[in-house]
Backbone as a chain_set.jsonl record, in Angstrom:
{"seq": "XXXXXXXXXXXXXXXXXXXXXXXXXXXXXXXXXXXXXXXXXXXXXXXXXXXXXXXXXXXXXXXXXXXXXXXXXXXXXXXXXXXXXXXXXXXXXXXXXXXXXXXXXXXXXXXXXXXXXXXXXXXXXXXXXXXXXXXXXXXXXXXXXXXXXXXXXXXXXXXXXXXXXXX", "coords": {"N": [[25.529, -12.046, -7.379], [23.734, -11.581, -5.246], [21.167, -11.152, -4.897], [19.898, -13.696, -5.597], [20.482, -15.604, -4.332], [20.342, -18.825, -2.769], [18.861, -20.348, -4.601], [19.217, -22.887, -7.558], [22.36, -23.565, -8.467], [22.598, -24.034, -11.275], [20.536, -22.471, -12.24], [20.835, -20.137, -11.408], [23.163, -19.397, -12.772], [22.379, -19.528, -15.503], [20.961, -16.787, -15.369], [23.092, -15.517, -14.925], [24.992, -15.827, -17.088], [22.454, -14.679, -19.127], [22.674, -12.258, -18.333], [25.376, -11.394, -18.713], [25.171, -12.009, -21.779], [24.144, -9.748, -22.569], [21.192, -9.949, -22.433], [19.335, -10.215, -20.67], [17.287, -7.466, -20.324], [15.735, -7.753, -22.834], [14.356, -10.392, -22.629], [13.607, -9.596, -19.978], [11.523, -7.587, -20.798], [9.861, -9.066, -23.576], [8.55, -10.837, -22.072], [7.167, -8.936, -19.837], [5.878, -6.141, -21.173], [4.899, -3.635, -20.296], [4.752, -1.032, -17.933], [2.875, -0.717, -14.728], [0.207, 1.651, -13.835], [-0.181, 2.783, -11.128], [0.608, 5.038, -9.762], [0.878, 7.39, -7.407], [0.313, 7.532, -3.347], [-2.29, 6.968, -3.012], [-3.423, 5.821, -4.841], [-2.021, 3.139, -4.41], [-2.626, 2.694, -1.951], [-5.601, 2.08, -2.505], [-5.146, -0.029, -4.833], [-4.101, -2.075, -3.061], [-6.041, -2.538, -0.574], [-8.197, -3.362, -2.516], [-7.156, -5.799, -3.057], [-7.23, -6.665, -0.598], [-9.591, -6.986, 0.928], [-10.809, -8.667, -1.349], [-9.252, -11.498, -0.524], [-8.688, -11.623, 2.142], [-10.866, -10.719, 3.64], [-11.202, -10.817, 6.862], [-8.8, -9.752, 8.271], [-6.629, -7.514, 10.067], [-7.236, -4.26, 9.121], [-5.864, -1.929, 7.527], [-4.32, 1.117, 7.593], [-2.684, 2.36, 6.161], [-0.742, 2.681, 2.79], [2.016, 3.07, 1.139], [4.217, 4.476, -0.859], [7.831, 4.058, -0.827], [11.073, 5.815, -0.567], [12.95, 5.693, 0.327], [12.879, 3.115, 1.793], [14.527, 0.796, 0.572], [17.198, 1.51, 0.37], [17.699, 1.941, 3.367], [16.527, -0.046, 5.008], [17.417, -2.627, 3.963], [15.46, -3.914, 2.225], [12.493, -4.709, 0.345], [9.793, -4.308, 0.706], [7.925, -3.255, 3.635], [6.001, -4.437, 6.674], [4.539, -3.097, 9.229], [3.502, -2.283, 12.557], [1.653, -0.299, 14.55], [1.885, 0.524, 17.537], [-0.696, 2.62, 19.787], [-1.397, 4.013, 22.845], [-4.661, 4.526, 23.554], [-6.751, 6.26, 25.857], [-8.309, 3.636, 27.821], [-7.136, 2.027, 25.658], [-5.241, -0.102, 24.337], [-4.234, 1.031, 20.527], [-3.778, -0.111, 17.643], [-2.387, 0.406, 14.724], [-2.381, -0.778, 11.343], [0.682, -0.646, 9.034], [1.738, -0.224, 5.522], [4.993, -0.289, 3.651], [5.903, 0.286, 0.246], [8.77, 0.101, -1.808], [10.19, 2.734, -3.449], [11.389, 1.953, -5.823], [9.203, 0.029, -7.041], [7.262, 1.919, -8.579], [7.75, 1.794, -10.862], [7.471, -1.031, -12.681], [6.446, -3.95, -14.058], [2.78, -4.403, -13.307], [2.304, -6.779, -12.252], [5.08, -7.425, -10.701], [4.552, -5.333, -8.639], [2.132, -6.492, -7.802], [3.167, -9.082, -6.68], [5.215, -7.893, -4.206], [2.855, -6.126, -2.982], [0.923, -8.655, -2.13], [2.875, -10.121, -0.821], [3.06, -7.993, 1.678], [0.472, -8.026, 2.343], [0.522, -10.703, 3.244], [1.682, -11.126, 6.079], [-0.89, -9.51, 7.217], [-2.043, -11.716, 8.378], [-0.301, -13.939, 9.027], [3.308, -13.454, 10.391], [5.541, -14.823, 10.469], [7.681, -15.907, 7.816], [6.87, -18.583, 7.362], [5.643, -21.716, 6.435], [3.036, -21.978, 6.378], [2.365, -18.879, 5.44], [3.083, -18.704, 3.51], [1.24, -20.154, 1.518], [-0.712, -18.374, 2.104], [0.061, -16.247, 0.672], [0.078, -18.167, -1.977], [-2.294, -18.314, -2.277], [-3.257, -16.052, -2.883], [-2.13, -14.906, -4.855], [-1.605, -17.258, -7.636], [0.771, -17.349, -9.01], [2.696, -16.439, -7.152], [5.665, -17.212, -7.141], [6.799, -18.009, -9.013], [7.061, -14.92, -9.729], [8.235, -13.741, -7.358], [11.01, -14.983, -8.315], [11.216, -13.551, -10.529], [11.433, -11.263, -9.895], [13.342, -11.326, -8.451], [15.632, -11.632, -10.252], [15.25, -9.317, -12.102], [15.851, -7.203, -10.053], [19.013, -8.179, -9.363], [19.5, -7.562, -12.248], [18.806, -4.68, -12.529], [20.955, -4.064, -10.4], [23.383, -4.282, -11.325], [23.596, -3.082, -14.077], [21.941, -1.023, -13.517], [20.054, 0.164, -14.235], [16.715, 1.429, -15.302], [14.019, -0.449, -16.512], [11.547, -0.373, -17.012], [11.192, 2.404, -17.065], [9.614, 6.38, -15.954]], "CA": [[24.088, -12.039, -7.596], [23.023, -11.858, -3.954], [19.614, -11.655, -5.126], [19.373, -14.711, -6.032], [20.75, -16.802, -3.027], [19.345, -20.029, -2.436], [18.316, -20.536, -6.118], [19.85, -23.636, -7.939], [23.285, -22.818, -9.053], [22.112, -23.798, -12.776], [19.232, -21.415, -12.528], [21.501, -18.084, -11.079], [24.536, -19.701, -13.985], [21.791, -19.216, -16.549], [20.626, -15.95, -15.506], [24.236, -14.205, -15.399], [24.722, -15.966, -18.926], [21.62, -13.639, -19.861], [23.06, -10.639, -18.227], [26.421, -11.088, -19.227], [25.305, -11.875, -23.16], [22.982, -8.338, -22.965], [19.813, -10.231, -23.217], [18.498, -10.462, -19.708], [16.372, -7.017, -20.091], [15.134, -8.277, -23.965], [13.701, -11.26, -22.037], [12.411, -9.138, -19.138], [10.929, -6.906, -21.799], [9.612, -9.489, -23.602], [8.082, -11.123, -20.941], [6.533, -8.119, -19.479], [6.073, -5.389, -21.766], [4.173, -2.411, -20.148], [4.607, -1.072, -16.11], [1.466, -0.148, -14.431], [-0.236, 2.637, -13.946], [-0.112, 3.315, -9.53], [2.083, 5.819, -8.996], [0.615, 7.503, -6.287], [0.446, 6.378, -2.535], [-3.128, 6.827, -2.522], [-3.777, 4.497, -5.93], [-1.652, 2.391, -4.32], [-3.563, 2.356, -1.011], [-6.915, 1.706, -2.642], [-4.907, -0.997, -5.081], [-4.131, -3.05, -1.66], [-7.615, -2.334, 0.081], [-9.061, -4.007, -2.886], [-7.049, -7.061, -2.916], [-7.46, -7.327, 0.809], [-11.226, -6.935, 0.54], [-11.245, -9.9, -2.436], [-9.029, -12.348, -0.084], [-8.611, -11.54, 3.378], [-11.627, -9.274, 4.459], [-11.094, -10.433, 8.123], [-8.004, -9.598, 8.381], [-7.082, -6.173, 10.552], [-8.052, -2.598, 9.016], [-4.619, -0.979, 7.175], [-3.877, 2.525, 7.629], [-1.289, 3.418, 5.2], [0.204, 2.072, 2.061], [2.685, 4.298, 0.718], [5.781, 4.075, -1.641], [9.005, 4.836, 0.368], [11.676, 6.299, -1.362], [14.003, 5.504, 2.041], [13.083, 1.774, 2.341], [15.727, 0.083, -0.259], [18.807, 1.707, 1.457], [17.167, 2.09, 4.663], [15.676, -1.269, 5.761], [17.602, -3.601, 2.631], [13.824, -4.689, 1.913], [11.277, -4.01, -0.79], [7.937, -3.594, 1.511], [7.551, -3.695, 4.804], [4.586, -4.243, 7.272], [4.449, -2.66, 10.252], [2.054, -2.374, 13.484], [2.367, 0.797, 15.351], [0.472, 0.402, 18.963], [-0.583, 3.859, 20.843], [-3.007, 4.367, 23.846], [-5.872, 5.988, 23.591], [-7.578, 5.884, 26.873], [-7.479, 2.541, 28.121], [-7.597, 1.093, 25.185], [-4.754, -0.188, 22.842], [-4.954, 0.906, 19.427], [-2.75, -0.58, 16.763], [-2.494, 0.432, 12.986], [-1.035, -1.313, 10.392], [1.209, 0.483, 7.274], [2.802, -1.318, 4.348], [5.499, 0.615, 3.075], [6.594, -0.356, -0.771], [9.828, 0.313, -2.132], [9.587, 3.17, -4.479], [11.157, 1.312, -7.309], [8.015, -0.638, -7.578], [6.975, 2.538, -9.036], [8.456, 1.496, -12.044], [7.552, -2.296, -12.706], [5.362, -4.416, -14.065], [2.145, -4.439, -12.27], [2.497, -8.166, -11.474], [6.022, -7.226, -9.549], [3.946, -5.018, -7.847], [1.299, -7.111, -6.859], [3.981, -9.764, -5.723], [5.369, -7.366, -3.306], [1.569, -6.148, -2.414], [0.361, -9.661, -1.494], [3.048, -10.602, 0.059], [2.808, -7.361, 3.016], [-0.82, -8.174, 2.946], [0.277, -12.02, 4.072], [2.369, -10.753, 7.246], [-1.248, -9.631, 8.183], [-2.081, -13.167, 9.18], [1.461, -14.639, 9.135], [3.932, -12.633, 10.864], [6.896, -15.115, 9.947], [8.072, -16.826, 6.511], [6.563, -20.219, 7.701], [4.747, -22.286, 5.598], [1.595, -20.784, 6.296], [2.65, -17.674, 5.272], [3.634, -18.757, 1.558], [0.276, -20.412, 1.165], [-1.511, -16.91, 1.87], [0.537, -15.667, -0.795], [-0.273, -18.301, -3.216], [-4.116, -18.271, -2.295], [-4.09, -14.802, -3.629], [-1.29, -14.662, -6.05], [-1.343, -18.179, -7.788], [2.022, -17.426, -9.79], [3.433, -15.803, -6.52], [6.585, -18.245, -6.121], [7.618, -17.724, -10.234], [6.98, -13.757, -9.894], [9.16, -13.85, -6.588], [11.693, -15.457, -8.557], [11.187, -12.783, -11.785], [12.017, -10.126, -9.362], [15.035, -11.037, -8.006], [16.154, -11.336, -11.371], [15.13, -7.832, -12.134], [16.86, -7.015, -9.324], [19.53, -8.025, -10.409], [19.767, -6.491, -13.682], [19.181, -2.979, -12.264], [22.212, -3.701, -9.559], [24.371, -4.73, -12.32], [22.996, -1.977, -14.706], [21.413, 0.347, -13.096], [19.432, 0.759, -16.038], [15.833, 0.845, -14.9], [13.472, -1.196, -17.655], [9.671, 0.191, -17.193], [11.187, 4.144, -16.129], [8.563, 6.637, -16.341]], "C": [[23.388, -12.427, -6.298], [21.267, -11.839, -4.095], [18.794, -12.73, -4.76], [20.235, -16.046, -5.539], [20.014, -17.754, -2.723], [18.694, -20.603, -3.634], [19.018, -21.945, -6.378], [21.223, -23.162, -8.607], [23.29, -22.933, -10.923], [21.381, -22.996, -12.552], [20.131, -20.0, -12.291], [22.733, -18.503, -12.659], [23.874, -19.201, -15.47], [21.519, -17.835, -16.665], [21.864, -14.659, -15.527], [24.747, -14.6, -17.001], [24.105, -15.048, -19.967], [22.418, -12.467, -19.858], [24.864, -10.367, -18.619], [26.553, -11.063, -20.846], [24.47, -9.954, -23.403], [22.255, -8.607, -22.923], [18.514, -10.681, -22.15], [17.249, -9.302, -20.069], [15.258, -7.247, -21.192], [14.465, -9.728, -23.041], [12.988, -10.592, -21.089], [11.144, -7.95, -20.0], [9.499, -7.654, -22.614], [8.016, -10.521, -22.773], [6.605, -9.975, -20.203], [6.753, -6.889, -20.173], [5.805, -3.694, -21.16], [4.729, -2.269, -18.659], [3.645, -0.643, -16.122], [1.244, 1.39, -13.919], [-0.349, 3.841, -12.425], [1.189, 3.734, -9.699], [2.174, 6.973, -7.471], [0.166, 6.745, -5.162], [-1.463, 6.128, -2.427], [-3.987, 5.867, -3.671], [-3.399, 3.241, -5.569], [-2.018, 1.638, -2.889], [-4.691, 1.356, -1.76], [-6.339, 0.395, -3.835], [-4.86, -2.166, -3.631], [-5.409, -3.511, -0.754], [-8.286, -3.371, -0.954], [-8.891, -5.442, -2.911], [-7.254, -7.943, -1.312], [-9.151, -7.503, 0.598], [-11.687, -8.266, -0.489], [-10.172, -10.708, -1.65], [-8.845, -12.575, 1.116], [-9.345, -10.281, 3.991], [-11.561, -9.602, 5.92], [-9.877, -10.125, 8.495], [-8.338, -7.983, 8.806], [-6.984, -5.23, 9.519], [-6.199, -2.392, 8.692], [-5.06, 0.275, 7.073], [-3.512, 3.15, 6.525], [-0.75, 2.405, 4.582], [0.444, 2.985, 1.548], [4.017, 3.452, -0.108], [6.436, 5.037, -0.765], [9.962, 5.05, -0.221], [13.14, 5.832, -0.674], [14.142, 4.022, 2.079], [14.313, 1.243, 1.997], [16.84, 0.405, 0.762], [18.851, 2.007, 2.652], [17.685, 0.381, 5.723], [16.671, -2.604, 4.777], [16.633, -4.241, 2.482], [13.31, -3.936, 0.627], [9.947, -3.437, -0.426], [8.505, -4.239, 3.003], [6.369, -3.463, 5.53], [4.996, -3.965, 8.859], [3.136, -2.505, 11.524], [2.528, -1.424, 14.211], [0.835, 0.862, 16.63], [0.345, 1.918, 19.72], [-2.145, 3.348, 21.767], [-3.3, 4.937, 23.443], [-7.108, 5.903, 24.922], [-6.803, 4.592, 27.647], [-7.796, 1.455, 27.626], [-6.355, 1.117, 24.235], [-4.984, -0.612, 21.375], [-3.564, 0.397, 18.277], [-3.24, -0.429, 15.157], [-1.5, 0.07, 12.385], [-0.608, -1.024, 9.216], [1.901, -0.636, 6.645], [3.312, -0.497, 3.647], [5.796, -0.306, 1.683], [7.878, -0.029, -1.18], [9.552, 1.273, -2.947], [10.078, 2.786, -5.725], [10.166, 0.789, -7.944], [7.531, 0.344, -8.078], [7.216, 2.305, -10.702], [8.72, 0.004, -12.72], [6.177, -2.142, -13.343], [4.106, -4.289, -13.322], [2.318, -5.859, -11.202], [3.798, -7.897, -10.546], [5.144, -6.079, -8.235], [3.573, -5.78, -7.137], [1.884, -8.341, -6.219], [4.313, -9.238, -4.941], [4.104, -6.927, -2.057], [1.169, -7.446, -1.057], [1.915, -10.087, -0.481], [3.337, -9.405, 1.707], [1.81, -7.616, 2.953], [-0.766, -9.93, 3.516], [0.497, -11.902, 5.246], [0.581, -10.258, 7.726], [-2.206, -10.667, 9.074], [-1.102, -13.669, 9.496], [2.402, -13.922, 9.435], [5.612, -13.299, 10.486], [6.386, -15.547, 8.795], [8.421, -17.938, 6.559], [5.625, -20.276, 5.828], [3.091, -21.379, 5.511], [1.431, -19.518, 5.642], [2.61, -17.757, 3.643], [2.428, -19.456, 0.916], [-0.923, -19.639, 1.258], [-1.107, -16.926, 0.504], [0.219, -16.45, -2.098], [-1.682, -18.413, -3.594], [-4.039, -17.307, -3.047], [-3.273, -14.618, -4.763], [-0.948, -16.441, -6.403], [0.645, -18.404, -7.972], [3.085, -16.666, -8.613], [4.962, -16.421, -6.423], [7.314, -17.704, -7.833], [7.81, -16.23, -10.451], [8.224, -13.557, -8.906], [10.315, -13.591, -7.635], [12.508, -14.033, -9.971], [11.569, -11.366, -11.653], [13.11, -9.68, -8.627], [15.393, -10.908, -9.601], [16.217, -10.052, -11.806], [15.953, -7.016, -11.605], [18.61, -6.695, -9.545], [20.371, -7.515, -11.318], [20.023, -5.201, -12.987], [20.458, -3.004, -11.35], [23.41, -3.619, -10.753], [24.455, -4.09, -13.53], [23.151, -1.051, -14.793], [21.053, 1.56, -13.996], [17.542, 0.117, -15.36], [15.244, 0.499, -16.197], [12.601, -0.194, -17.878], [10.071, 1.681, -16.659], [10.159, 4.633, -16.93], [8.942, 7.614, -17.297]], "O": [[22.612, -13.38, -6.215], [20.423, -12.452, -3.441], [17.752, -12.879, -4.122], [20.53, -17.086, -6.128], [18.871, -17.482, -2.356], [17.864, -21.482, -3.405], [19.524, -22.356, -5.334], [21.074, -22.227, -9.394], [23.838, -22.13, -11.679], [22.114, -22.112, -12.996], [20.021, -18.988, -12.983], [22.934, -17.609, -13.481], [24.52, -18.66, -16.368], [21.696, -17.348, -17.782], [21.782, -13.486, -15.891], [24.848, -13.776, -17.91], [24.567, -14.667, -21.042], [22.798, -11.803, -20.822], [25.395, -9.264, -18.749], [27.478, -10.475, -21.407], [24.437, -9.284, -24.435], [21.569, -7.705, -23.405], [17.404, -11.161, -22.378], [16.14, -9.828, -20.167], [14.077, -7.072, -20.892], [13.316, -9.325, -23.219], [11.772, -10.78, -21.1], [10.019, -7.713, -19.561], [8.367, -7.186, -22.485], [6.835, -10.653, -23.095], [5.411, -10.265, -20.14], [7.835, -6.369, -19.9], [6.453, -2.731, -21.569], [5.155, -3.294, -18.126], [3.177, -0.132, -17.139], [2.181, 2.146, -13.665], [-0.504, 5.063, -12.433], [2.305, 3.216, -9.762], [3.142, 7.247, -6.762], [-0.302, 5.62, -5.343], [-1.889, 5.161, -1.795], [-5.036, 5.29, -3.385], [-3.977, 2.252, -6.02], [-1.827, 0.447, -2.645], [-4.684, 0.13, -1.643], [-7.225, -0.46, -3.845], [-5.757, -2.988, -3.444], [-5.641, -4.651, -0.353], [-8.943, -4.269, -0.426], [-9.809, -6.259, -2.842], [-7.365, -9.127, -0.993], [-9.604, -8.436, -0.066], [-12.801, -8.78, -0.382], [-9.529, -10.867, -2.688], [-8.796, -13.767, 1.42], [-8.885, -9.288, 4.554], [-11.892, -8.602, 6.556], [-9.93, -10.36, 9.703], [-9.298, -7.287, 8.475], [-6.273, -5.806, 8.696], [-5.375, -2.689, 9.557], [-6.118, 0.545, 6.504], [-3.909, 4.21, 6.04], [-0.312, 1.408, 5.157], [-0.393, 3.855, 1.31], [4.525, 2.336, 0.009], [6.107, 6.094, -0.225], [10.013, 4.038, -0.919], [14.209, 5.691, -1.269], [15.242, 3.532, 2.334], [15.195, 1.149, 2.85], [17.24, -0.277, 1.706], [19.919, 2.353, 3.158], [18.529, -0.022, 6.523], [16.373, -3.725, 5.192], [16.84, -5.448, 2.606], [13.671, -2.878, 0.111], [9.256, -2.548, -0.924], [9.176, -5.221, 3.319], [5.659, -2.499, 5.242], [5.746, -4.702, 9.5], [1.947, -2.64, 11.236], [3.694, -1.482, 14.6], [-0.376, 1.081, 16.621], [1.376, 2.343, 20.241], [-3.211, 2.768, 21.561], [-2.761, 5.892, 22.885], [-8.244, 5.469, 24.733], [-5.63, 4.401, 27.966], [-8.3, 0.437, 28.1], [-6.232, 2.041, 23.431], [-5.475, -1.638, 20.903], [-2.414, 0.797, 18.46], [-4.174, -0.986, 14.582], [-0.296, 0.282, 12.535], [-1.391, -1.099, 8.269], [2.448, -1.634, 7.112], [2.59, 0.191, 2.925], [5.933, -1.518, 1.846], [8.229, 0.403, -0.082], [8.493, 1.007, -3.515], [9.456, 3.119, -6.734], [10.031, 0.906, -9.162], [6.56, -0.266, -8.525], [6.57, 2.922, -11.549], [9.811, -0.277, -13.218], [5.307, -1.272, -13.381], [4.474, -3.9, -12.213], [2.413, -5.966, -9.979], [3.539, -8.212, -9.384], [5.297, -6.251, -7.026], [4.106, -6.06, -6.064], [1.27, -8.778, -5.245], [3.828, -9.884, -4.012], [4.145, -7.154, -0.848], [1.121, -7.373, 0.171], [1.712, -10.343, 0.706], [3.76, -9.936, 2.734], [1.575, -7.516, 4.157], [-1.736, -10.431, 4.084], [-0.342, -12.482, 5.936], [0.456, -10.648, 8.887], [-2.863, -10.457, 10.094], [-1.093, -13.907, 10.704], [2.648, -13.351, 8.373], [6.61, -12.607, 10.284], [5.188, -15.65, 8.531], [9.465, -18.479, 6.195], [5.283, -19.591, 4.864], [2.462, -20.567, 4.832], [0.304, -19.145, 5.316], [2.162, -16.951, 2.828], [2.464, -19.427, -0.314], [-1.98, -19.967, 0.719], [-1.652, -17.404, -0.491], [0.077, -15.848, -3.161], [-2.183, -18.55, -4.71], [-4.709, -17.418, -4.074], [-3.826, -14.108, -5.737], [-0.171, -17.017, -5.641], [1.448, -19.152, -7.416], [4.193, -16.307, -9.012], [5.535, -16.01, -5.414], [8.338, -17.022, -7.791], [8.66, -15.971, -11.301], [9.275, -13.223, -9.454], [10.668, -12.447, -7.923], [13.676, -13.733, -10.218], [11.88, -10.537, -12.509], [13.626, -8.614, -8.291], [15.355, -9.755, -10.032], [17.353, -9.588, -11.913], [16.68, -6.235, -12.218], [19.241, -5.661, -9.762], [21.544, -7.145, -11.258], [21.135, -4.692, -12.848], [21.145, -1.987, -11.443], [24.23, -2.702, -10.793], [25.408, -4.449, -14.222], [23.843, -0.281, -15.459], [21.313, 2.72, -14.313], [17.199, -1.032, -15.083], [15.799, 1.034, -17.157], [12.743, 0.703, -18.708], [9.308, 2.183, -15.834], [9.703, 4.134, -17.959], [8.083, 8.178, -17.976]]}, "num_chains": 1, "name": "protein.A"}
């Protein structure tokens, strides 16, 4: 359960308990009943735009949020944030993309918007300092138990490979 490295070893002991009785996805079910509704990249742009806009409007100007179909077995990540610098004249210009994973296609919205907020913290916080995890819970209070709700998920589908919320 590489997922879920660094966890308490009661807390990962409990959660293969679930998945070894059958009853982890009846709890994630439970729990979260519905997935959301962004399935395109450009719903899923103007989802991001709005949460940047309601917590970090000075923050720089994104380009591109897109679901990546490549990231997962690419990058071993779920989102990434990127800064891509070109000249133009003699002036450098830098835009910044947040790719998502395209499983998030297929989640809760809240796993979403945990992944969301946390590429929109990288664009103040560039490491996974302190600072960085107190973006994330400015805008996502429950960000630290959602985290946690998505390794689990995780998870399940490795161990599965049974998605929950498919479309």
């Amino acid at each position: 359960m590489h997922y879920l490295r660094g966890y308490p070893a009661d807390t990962v002991q409990q959660v293969q308990a679930l998945l070894e009785a059958n009853k982890l996805e009846a709890w994630l079910r439970k729990k979260y009943p519905d997935g959301h509704s962004i399935r395109s990249d450009k719903a899923l742009f103007g989802y991001a735009q709005e949460l940047k806009q309601e917590y970090l409007r000075g923050a720089e100007v994104l380009s591109k949020v897109v679901f990546d179909s490549k990231l997962h077995v690419v990058h071993n990540a779920l989102g990434t944030h990127t800064q891509i610098s070109r000249v133009q004249g003699a002036q450098l210009k830098a835009k910044r993309e947040i790719r998502i994973a395209a499983l998030f296609k297929q989640v809760p919205l809240e796993f979403l918007r945990m992944i969301v907020v946390h590429e929109l913290a990288h664009l103040r916080e560039r490491a996974h300092d302190k600072a960085f995890y107190q973006i994330c819970t400015y805008i996502e209070p429950n960000y630290h138990q959602l985290e946690f709700e998505v390794r689990v998920y995780l998870s399940y589908l490795e161990a599965s490979g049974h998605r929950i919320w498919a479309l």
